[in-house]
C-alpha positions as a Markdown table, in Angstrom:
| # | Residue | x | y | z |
|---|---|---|---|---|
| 1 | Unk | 100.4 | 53.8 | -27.6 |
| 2 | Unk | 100.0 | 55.2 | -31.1 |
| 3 | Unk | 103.1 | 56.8 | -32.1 |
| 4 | Unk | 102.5 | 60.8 | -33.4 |
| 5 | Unk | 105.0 | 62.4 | -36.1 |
| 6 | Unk | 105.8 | 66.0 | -35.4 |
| 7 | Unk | 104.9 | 68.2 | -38.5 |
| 8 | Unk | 108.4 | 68.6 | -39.6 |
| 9 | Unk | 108.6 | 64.6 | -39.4 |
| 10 | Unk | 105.4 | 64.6 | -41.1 |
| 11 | Unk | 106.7 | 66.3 | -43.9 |
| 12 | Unk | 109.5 | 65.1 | -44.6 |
| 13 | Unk | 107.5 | 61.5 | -44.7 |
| 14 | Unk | 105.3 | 62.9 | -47.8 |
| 15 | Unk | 108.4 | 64.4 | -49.4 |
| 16 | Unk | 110.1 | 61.1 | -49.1 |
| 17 | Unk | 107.2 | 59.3 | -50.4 |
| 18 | Unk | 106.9 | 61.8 | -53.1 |
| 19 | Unk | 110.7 | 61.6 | -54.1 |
| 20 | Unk | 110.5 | 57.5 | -54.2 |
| 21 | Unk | 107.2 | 58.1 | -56.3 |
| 22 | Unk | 109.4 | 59.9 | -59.0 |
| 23 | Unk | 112.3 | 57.9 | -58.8 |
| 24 | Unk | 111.5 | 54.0 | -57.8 |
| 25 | Unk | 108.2 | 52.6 | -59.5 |
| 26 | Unk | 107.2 | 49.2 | -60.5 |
| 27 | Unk | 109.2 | 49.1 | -63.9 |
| 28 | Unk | 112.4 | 50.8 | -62.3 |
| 29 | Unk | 112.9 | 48.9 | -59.0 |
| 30 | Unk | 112.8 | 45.8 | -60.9 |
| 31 | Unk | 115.6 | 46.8 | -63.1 |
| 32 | Unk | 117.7 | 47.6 | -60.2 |
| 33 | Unk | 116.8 | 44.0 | -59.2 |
| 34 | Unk | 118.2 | 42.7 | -62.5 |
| 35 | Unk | 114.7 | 41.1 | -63.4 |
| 36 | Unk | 114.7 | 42.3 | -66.8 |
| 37 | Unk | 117.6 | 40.0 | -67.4 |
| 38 | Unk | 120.1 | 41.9 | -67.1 |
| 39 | Unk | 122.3 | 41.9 | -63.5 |
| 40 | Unk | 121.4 | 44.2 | -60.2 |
| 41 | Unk | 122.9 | 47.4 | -60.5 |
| 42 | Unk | 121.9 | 50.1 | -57.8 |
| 43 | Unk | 124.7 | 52.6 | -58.5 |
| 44 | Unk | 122.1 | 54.9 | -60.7 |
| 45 | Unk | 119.6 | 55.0 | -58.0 |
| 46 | Unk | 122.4 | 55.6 | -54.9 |
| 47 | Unk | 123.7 | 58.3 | -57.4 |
| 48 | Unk | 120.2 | 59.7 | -57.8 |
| 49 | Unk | 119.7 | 59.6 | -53.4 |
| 50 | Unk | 123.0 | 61.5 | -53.1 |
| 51 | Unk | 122.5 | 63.9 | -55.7 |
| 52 | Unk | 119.0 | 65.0 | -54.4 |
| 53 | Unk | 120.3 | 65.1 | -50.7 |
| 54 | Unk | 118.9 | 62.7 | -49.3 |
| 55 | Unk | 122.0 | 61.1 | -48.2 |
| 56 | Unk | 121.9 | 63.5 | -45.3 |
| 57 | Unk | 118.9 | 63.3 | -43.6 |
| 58 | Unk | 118.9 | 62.0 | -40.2 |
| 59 | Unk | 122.7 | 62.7 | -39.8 |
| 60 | Unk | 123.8 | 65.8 | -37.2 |
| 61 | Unk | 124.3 | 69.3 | -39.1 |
| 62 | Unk | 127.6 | 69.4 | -37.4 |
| 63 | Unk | 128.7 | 66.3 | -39.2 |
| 64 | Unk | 127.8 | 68.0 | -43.1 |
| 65 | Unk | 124.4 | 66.2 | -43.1 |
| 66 | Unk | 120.5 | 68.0 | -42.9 |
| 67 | Unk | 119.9 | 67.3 | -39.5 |
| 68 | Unk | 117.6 | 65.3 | -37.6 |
| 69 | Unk | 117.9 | 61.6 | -36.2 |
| 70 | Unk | 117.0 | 58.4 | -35.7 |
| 71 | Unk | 113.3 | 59.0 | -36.3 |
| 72 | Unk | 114.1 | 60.4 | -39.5 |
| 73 | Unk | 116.6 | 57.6 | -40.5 |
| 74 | Unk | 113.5 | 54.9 | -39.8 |
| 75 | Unk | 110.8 | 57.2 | -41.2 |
| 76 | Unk | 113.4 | 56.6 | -44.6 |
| 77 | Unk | 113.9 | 52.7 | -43.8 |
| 78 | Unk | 110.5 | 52.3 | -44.0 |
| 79 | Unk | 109.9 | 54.1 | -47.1 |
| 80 | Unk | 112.4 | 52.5 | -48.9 |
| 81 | Unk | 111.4 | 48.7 | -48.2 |
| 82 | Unk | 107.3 | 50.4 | -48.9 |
| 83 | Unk | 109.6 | 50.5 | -52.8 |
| 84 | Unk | 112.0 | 47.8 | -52.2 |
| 85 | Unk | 114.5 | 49.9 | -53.4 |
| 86 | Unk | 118.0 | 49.5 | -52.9 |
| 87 | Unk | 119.6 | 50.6 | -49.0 |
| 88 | Unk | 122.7 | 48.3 | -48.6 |
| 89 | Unk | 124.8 | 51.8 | -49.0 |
| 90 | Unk | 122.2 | 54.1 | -47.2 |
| 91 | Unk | 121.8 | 51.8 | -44.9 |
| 92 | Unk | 125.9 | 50.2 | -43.7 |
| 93 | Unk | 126.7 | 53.7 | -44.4 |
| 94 | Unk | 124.8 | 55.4 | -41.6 |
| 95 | Unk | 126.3 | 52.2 | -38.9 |
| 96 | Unk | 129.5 | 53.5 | -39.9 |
| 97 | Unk | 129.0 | 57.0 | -39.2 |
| 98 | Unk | 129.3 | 56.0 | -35.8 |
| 99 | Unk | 132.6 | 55.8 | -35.9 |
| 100 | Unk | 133.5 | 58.5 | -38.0 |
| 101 | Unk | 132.1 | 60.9 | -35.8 |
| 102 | Unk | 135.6 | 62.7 | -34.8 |
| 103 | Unk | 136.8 | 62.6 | -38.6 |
| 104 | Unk | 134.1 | 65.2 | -40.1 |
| 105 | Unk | 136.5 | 64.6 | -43.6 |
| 106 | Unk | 135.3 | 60.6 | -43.7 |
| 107 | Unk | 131.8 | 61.7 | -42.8 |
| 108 | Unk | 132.4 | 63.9 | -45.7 |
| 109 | Unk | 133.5 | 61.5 | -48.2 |
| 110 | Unk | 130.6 | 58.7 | -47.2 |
| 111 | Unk | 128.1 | 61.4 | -47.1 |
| 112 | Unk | 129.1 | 62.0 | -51.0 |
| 113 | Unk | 128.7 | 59.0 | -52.7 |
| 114 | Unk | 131.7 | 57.1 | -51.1 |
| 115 | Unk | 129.9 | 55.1 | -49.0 |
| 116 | Unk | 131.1 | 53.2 | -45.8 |
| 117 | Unk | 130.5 | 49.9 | -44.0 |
| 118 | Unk | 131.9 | 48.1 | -40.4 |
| 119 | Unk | 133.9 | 45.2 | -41.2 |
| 120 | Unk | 130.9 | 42.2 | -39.4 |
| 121 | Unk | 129.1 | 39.7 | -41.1 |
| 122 | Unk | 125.6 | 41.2 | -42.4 |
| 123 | Unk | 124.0 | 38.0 | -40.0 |
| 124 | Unk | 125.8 | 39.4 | -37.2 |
| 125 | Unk | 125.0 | 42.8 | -34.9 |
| 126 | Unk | 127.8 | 45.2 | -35.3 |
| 127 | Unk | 129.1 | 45.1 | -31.8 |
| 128 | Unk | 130.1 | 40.9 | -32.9 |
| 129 | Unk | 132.6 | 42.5 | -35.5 |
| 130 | Unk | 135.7 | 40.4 | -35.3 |
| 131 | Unk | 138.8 | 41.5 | -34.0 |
| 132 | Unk | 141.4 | 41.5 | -37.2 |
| 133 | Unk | 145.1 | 41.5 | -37.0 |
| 134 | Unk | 147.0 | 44.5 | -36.8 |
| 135 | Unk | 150.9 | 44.8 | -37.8 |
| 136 | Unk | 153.4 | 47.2 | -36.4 |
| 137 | Unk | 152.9 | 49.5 | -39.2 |
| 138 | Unk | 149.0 | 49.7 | -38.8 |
| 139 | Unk | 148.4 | 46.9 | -42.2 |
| 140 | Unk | 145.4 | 44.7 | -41.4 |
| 141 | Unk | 144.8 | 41.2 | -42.1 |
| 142 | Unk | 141.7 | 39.2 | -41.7 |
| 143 | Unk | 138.9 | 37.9 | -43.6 |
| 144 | Unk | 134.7 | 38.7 | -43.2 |
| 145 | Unk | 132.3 | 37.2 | -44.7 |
| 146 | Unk | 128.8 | 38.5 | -46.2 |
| 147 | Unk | 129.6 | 42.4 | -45.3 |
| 148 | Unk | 126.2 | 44.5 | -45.6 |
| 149 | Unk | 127.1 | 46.6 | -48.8 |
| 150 | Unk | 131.1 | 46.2 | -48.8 |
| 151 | Unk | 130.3 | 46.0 | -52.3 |
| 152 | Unk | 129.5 | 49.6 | -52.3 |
| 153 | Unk | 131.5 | 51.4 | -49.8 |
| 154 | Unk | 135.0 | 53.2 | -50.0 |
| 155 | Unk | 135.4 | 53.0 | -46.5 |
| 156 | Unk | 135.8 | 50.1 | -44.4 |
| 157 | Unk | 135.8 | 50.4 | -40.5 |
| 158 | Unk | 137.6 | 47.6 | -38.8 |
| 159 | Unk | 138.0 | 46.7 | -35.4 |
| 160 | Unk | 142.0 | 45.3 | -34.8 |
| 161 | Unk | 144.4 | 44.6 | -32.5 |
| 162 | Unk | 143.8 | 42.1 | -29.2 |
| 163 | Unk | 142.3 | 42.5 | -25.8 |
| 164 | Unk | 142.5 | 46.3 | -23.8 |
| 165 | Unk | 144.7 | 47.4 | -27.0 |
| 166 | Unk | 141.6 | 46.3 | -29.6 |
| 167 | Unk | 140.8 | 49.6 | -31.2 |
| 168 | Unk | 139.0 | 51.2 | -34.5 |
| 169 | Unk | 140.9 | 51.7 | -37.5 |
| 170 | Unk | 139.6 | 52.9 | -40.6 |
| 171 | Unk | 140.5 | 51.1 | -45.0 |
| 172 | Unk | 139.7 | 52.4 | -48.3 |
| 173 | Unk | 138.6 | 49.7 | -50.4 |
| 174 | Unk | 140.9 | 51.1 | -53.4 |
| 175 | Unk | 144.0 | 50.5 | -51.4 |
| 176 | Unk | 146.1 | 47.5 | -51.9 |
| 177 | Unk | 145.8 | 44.3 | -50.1 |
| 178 | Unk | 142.0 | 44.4 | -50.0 |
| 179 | Unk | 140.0 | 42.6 | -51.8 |
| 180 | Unk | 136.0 | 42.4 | -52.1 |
| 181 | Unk | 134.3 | 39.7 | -53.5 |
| 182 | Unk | 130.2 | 40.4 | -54.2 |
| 183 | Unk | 128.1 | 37.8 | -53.5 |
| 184 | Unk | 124.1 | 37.8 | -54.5 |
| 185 | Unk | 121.1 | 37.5 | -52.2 |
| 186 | Unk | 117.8 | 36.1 | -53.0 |
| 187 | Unk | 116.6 | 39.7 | -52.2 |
| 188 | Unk | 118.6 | 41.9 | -55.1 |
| 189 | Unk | 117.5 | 45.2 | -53.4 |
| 190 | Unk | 120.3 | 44.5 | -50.6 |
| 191 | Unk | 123.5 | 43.1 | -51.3 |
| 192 | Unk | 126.8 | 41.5 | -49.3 |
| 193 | Unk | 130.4 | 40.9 | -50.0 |
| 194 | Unk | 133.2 | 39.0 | -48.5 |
| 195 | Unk | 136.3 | 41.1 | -47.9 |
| 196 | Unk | 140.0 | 39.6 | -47.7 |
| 197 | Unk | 142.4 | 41.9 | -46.1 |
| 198 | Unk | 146.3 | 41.4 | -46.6 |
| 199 | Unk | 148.8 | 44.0 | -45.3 |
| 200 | Unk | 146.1 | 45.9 | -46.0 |
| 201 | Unk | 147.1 | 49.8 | -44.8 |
| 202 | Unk | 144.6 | 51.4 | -42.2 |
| 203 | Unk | 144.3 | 54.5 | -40.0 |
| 204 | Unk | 143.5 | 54.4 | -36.5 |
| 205 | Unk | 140.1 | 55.9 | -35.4 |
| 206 | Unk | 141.7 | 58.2 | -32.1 |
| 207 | Unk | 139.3 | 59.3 | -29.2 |
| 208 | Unk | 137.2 | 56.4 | -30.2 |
| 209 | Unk | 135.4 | 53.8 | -27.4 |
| 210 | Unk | 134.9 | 50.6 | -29.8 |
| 211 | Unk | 132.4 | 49.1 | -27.3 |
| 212 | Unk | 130.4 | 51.9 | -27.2 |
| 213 | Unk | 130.6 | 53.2 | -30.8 |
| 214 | Unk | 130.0 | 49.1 | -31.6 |
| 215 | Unk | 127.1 | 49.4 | -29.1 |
| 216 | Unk | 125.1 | 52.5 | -30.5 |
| 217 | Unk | 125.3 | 50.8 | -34.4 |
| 218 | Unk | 124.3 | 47.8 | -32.9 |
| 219 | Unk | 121.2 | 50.0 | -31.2 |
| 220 | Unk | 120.6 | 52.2 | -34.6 |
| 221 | Unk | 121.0 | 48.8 | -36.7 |
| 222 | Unk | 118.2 | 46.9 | -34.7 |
| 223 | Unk | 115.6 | 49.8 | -35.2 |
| 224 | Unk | 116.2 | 50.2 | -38.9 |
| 225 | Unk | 115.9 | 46.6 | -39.5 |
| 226 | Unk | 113.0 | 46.4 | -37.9 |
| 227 | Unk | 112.1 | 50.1 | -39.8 |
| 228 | Unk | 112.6 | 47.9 | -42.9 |
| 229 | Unk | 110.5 | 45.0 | -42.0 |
| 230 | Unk | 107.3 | 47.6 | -41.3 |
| 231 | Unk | 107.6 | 49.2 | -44.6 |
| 232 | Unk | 107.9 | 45.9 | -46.2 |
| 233 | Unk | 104.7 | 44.6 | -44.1 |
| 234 | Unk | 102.7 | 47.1 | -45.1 |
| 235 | Unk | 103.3 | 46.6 | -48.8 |
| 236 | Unk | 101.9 | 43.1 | -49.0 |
| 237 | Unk | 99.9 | 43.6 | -47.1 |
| 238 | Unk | 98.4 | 46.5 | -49.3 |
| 239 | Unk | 98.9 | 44.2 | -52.0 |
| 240 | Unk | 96.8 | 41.5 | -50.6 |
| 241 | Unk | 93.9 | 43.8 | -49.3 |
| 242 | Unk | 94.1 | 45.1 | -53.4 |
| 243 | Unk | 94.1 | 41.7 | -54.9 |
| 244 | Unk | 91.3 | 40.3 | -52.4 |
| 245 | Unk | 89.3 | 43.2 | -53.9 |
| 246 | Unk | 89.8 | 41.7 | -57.3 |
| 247 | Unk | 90.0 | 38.2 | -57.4 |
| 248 | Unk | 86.8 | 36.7 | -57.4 |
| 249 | Unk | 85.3 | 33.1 | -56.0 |
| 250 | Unk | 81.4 | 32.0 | -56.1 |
| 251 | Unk | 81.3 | 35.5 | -58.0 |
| 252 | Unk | 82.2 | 37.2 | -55.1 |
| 253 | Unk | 85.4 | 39.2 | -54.3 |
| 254 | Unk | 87.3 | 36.7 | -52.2 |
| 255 | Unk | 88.0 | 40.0 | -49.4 |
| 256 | Unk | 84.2 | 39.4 | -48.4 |
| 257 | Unk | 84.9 | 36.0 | -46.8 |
| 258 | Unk | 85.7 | 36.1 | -43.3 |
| 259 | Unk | 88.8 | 34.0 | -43.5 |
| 260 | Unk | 90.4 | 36.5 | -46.0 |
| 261 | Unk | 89.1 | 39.7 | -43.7 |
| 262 | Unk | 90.4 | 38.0 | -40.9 |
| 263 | Unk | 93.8 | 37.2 | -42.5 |
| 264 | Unk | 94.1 | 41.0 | -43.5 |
| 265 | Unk | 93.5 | 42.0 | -39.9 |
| 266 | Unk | 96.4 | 40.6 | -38.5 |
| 267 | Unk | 98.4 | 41.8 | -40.6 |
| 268 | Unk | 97.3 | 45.2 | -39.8 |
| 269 | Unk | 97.5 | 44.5 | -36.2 |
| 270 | Unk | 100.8 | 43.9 | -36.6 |
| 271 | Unk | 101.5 | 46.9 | -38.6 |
| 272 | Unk | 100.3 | 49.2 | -36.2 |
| 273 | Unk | 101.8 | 47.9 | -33.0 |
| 274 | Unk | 105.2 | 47.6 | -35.0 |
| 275 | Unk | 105.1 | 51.1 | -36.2 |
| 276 | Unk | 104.2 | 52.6 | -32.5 |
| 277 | Unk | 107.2 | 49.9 | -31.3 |
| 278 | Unk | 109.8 | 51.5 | -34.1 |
| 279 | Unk | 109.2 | 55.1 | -33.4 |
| 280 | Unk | 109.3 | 55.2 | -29.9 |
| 281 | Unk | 112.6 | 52.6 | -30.2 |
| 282 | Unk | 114.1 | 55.2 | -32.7 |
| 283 | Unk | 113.5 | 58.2 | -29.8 |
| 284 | Unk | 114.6 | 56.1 | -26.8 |
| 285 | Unk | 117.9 | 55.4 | -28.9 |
| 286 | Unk | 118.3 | 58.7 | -30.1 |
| 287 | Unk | 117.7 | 60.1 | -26.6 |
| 288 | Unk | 119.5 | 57.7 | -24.7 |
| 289 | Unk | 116.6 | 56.9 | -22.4 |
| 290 | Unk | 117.2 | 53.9 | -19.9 |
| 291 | Unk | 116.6 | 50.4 | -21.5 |
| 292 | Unk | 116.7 | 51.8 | -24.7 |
| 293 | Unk | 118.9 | 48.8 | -26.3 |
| 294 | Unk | 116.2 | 46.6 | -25.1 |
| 295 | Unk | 113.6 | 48.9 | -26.5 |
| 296 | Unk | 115.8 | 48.4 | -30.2 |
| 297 | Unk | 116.1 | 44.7 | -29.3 |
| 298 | Unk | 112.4 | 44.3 | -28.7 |
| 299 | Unk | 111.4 | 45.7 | -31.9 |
| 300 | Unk | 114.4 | 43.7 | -34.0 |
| 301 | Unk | 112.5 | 40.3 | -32.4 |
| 302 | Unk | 109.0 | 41.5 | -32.8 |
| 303 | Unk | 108.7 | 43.3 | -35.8 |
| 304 | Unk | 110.9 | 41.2 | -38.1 |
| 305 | Unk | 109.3 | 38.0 | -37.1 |
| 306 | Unk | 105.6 | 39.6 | -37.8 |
| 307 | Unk | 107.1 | 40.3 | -41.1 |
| 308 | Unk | 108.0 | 37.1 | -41.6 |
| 309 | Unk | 104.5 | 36.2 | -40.8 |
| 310 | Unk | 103.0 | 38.7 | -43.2 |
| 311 | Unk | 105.1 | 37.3 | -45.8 |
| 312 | Unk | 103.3 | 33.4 | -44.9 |
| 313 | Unk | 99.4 | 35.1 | -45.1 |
| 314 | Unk | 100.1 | 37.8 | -47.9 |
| 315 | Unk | 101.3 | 34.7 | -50.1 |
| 316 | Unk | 98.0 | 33.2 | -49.3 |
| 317 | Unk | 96.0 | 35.4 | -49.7 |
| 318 | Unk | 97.5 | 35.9 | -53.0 |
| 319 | Unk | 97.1 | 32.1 | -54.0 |
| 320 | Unk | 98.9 | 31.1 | -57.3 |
| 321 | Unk | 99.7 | 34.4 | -59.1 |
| 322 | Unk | 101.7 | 35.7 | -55.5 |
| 323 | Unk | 104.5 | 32.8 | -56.8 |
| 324 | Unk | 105.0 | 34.2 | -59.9 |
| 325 | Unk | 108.0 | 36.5 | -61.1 |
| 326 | Unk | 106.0 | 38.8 | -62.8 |
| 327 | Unk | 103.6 | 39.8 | -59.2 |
| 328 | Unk | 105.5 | 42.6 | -57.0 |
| 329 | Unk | 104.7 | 40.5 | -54.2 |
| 330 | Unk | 107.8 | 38.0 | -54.0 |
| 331 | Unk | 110.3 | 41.5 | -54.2 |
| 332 | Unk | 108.4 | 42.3 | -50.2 |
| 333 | Unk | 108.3 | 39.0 | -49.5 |
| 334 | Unk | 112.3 | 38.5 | -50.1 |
| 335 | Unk | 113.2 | 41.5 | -48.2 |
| 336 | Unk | 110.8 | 41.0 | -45.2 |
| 337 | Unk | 112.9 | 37.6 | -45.1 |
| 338 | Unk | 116.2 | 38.8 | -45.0 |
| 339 | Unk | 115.4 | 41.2 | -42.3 |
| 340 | Unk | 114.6 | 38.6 | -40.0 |
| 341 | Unk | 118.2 | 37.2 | -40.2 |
| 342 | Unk | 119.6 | 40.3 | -41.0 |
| 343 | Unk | 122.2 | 42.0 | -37.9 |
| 344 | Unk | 120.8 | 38.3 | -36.1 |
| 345 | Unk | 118.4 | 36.1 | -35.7 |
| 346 | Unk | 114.7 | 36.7 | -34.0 |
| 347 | Unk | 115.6 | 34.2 | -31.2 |
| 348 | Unk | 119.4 | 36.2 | -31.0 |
| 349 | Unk | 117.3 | 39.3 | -30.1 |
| 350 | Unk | 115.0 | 37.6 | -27.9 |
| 351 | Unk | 118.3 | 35.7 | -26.2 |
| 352 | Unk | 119.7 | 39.9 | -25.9 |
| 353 | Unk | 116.0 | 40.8 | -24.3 |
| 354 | Unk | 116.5 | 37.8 | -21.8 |
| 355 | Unk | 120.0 | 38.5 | -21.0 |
| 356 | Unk | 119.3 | 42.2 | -20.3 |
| 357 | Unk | 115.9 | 41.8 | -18.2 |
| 358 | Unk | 117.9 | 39.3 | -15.8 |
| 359 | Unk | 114.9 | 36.7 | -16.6 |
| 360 | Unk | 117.8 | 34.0 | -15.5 |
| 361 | Unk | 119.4 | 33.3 | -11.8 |
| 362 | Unk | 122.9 | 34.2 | -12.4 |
């Protein structure tokens, strides 16, 4: 099946890759990496996506954003691994929405700049967020390691309390008795921090089902991983199909050998099944069809581990000069890496597809 944009889907594609064309070249991204020298700072560029509204898109009208869904939100995944611009904000931000839903004034405040992020390891899927302690007087205490873009959120969302009573609560970063600690990643255009929480004071998330608010970001978080890992696939590999054309062997281009063709191939085998496998994952989410967490856990396995195979031949087919710091082609290469690991591990999705086809005598 080859998946089919609608024209208003379409558009806003272009726009997007118009708006990243402006805003995230060569010369830029790198300096949000820190590989001029200096450290990684995306705070100008998640200023710049706020300011120009595109914070919004994918995120319910009713809620202060532009509309659309979870087609839009991968349609922008994509794009900005295609860049490898930063996304830990954009991207822990829209998980958290999920359960901010019933407090239109949080959705207000991450929408603009303050970002949010759920309180799980970044290795982790967001229904494994640990279960924090919870006092009397609603002050949590716990610890979580490596949080996807704690770093850059004002919000935390935090699951606390113990068995049937566990619910969602909701801490600012600013507020006393937290503490976030940045940590760096081999891929600069994402980052992580551990968060220490003492007596920290919360707000309880009312009306909310953690389970099934935990569930749905764990759903939305699989597709835009694997969102990520296509638009970082396609990059090298239109990197390597560009170099092939130039590098030459036996004074030939070395794209005209059939090892090299062949090598490109896969890769945009790969690419094309992933992308029909993403979109219809992002609709079958967004429309609640039946099986549509397997259809997110499918693409999480598949897609990220093609990536990772991309990565292997696109470094290849690059020979020496893909190693180097100066070629583009290590930025891809990082981030199609970290999205294999990232929300859990190819073989933890496959482990979910297994446990929810029954494949096993119980």
């Amino acid at each position: 099946m080859q998946w089919k944009f609608s024209e208003e889907q379409d558009a806003y594609r272009e726009a997007l890759r118009g708006w990243l064309g402006d805003v995230a070249g060569s010369e830029q991204v790198r300096a949000w990496w820190g590989l001029d020298g200096g450290a990684p700072d995306h705070s100008g560029f998640e200023k710049r996506w706020v300011a120009d509204g595109m914070a919004g898109v994918g995120i319910p009208e009713e809620l202060g954003g532009q509309g659309g869904g979870l087609v839009e939100l991968a349609i922008t995944a994509e794009e900005l691994a295609r860049v490898a611009a930063p996304s830990s904000a954009w991207l822990a931000t829209v998980l958290a929405l999920s359960a901010l839903t019933k407090r239109p004034d949080l959705v207000e405040v991450a929408l603009d700049g303050g970002h949010a992020a759920i309180a799980v390891a970044a290795e982790s899927a967001p229904d494994a967020a640990p279960t924090l302690d919870v006092d009397a007087g609603g002050r949590v205490s716990g610890v979580v390691a490596r949080v996807l873009g704690a770093d850059r959120a004002g919000l935390l969302v935090v699951r606390a309390g113990s068995g049937a009573a566990a619910h969602l609560r909701v801490v600012e970063t600013s507020a006393p008795g937290v503490t976030v600690t940045p940590r760096r990643l081999l891929d600069r255009s994402r980052s992580v921090a551990d968060l220490v929480l003492s007596s920290a004071p919360s707000e309880a998330l009312d009306g909310v089902d953690p389970a099934a608010v935990l569930g749905r970001a764990t759903d939305v978080a699989a597709v835009l991983a694997a969102a990520d890992a296509l638009g970082a696939m396609q990059r090298m590999l239109d990197l390597a199909v560009e170099y092939s054309g130039q590098r030459q062997q036996f004074g030939v281009p070395i794209g005209s050998f059939q090892a090299v063709k062949h090598a490109a191939a896969t890769i945009l085998v790969d690419v094309e099944a992933g992308r029909s496998g993403v979109y219809y994952a992002a609709a079958s989410v967004d429309g609640d069809f039946p099986d549509c967490s397997l259809h997110a856990a499918a693409v999480k396995a598949q897609v990220t581990a093609a990536a990772g195979r991309a990565a292997d031949t696109a470094l290849t087919m690059h020979g020496a000069i893909g190693y180097t710091w100066e070629h583009d082609l290590h930025l891809h290469f990082k981030r199609a890496r970290l999205d294999e690991q990232l929300f859990g591990s190819v073989a933890t999705w496959n482990e979910r597809i297994a446990d929810g086809l029954e494949l096993l005598p119980s």
